[in-house]
N, C-alpha and C positions, 0 to 999 in steps of 0.2 A: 343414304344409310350412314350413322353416325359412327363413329369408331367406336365405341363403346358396345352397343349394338354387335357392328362385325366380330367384337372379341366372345360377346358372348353365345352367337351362333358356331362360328367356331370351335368353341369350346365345348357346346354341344353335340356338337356333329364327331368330334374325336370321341368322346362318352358312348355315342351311339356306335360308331363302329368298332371300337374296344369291346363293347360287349356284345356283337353281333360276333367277333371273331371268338370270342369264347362261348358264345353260344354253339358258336359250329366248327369249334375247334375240340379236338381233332379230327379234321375233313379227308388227310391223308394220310401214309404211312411217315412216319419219326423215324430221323435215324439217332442212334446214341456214338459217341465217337471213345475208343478206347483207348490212350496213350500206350497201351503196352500191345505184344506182340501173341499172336492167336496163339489158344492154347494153356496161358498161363492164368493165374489164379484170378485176375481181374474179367480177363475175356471169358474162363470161363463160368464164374458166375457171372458177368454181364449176360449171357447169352440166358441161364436158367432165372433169374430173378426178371425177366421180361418175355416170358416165353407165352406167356397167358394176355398180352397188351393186347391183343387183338379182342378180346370178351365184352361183350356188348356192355357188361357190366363196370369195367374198367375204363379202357381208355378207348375201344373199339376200333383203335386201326392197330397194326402192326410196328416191333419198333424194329429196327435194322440195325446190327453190331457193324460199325466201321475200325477198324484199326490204322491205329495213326503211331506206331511206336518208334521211340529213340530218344537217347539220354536221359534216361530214367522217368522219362515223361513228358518234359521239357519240348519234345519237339511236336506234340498232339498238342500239351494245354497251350503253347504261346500260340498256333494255327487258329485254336478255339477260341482263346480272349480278343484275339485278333482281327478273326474273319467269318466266324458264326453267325446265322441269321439269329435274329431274337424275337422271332416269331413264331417260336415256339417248337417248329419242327428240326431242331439240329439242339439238340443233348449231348454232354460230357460226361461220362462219367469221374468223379474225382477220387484219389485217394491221398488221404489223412493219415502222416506226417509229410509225405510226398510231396505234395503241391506245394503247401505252407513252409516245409524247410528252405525248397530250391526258390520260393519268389523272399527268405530272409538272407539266404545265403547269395544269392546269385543276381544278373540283372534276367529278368523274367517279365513277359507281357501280362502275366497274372495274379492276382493276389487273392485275399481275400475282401475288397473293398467291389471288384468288378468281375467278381462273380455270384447266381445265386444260388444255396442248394436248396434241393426239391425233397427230397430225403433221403436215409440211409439204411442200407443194408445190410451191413455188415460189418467183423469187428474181430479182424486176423490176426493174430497172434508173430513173429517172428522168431523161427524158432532155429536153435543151431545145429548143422548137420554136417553128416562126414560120409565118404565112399564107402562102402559096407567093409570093404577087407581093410578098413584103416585101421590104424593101432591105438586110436582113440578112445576109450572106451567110456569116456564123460568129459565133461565141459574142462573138470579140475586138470584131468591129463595132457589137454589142447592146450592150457593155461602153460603146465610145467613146463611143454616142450619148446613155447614160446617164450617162456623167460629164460630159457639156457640157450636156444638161438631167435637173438633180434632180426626182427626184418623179415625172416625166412619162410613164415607160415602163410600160405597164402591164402586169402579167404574171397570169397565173392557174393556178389550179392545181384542185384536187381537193378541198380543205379547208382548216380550219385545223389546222397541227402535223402535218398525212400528209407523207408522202414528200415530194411537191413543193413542200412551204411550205418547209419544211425545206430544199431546196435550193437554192430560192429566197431563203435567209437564208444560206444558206453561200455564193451568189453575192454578195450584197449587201457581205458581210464579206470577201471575200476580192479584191473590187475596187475595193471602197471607195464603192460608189456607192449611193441611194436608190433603191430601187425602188417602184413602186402598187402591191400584192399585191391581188389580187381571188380570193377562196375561191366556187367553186361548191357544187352538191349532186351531186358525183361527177366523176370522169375524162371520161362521156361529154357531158354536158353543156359540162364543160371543154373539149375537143377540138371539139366544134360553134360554139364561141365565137372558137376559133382559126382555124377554118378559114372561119368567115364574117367574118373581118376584123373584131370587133367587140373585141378585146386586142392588143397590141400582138404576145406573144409568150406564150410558158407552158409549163410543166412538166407531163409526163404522163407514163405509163408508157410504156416501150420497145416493148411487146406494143401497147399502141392506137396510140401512132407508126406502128409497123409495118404493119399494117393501113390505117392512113390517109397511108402514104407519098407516095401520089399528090393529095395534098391539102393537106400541108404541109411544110416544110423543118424538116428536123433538124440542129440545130448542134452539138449536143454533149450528153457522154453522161454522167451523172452514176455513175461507175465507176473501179474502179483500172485497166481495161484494156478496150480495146474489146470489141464479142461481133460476135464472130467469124460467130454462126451466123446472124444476122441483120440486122445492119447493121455491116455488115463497116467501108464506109466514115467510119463517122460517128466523129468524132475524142473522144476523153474531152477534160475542161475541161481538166484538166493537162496535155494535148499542147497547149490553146492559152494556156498559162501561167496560168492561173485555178485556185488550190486547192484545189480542193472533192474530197473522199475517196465512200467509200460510203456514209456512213451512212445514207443515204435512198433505200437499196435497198428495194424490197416486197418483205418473205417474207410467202407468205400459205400458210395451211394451215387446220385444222379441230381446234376448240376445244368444250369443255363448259364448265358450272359445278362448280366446287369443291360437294364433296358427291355430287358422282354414284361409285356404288359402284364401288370399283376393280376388283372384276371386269370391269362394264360396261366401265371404261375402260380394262383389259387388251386384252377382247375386240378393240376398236374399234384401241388403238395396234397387235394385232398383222394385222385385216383391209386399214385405211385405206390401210399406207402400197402393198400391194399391188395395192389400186385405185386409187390412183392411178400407179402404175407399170404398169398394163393396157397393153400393146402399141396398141390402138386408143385409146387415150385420150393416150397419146403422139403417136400419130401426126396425133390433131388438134390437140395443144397445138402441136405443130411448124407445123402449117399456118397457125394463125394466130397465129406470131409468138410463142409466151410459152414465156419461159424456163422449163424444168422443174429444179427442185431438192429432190426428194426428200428428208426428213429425218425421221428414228423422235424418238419424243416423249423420249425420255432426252436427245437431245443438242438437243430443242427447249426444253425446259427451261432447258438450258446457256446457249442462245444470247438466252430473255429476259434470263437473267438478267444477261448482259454486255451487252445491249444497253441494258439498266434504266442499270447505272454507268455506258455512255460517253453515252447521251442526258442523265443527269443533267447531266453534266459540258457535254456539248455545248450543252444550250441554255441554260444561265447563263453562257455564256460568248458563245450570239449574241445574248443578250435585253440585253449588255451595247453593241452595236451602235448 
């Protein structure tokens, strides 16, 4: 047999079992892997936006929530890029500014070059919040008391370079004032911190605000316009003259490793985004609080890669602060 020959049986026979594997892919249960810690706004919509995976009609096997949390991410996604099978059965879920700040800011096994996403789910607002008996009664007041004492105010958030640091550095710059940033190991942790008076104030997603409304005060919404569907009252920074834009909105959705065969990752962009658009899986992101925003992986693609150039741009320009 000639060489020629041998290359191109070969190359048939990987064709043939690429598509036998998506043919009978998914044969068993997926697990999804969560960089944050159970409980908090990720895990728990990881858990409702896959709750219907098992439906003969979707993906028909089940998926499985694993939590991998620590340093705001960092220590689930570099495991993920690292040592993930890419065959389909082992998912990350990713979230968007999170990943993409910490692999511009940091050295990180991840980027966006060797990972793929599969689609997205959603699209979290960070919003700023205080212990209910705080003497805060809006963003503008949190401001004052921090330009008459530097350093002093202590804020926390969810990580380093997630959503909430990040908005917490476009507060900083846009008032002129020092802030004490404290990085937990996740949202929920962070929110237990706020609500036992042990931070001054902090940053969290809109969806665990929501849910612990009756716990703590929310001052303002890191957004270009308020949401309507859930905290209807809670003012953006820029209605109380504070500039801070979106860019530390959380899109979160469900990601592979580069190398998983694009069959597979056909298969998945075209069942995922259907499960998560499930009428009952709606109908509990509604309940508790979390924004749904649907998005197919062609225009998730789109939206790293714009989000790569303005975060380049944005955090050399707040590391200059």
């Amino acid at each position: 047999m000639n060489t020629k020959i041998r290359i191109l049986m070969g190359a048939l026979a990987l064709a043939t079992a690429t598509g036998a594997q998506a043919d009978d892919y998914p044969s068993r249960p997926i697990s999804l892997m969560v960089s944050y810690s159970p409980g908090g706004a990720t895990d728990f919509q990881a858990r409702i936006v896959t709750m219907m995976a098992a439906d003969a009609k979707l993906l028909g096997q089940p998926i499985v929530i694993i939590n991998k949390a620590g340093a705001g991410g960092k220590v689930g996604w570099n495991a993920f890029a690292d040592k993930a099978s890419t065959d389909g059965y082992e998912l990350a879920a990713y979230n968007v500014p999170h990943f993409i700040a910490q692999s511009i800011t940091g050295k990180t096994k991840y980027n966006i070059d060797n990972l793929e996403p599969i689609a997205n789910w959603g699209a979290d607002p960070a919003v700023l919040i205080v212990p209910k008996a705080s003497p805060f009664k809006s963003a503008k007041d949190l401001v004052e008391f921090a330009k008459k004492n530097p350093g002093k105010l202590t804020v926390n958030g969810a990580g380093l370079y997630v959503g909430h640091h990040i908005a917490m550095l476009q507060l900083q710059k846009a008032s002129a004032t020092k802030l004490a940033y404290i990085p937990e190991k996740g949202g929920a942790p962070a929110m237990k911190s706020v609500i036992a008076g042990q931070v001054m104030a902090g940053f969290n997603n809109l969806s665990d605000a929501f849910r612990a409304r009756d716990q703590v005060r929310i001052l303002a919404i890191a957004d270009l316009e308020r949401n309507k569907d859930f905290l209807p009252d809670v003012p953006t920074f820029r209605e109380q003259g504070i500039d801070i834009d979106d860019s530390s909105v959380n899109f979160r959705g469900v990601m592979v490793r580069k190398g998983t065969p694009q069959a597979v990752i056909d298969r998945l962009a075209e069942r995922v985004p259907a499960m998560f658009s499930h009428p009952r899986s709606l109908k509990q992101m509604k309940a508790g609080g979390s924004p749904v925003r649907v998005i197919k992986r062609d225009q998730v693609r789109v939206m790293w890669q714009e989000r790569q150039k303005a975060l380049t741009a944005l955090l050399s320009d707040l590391k200059k602060k």
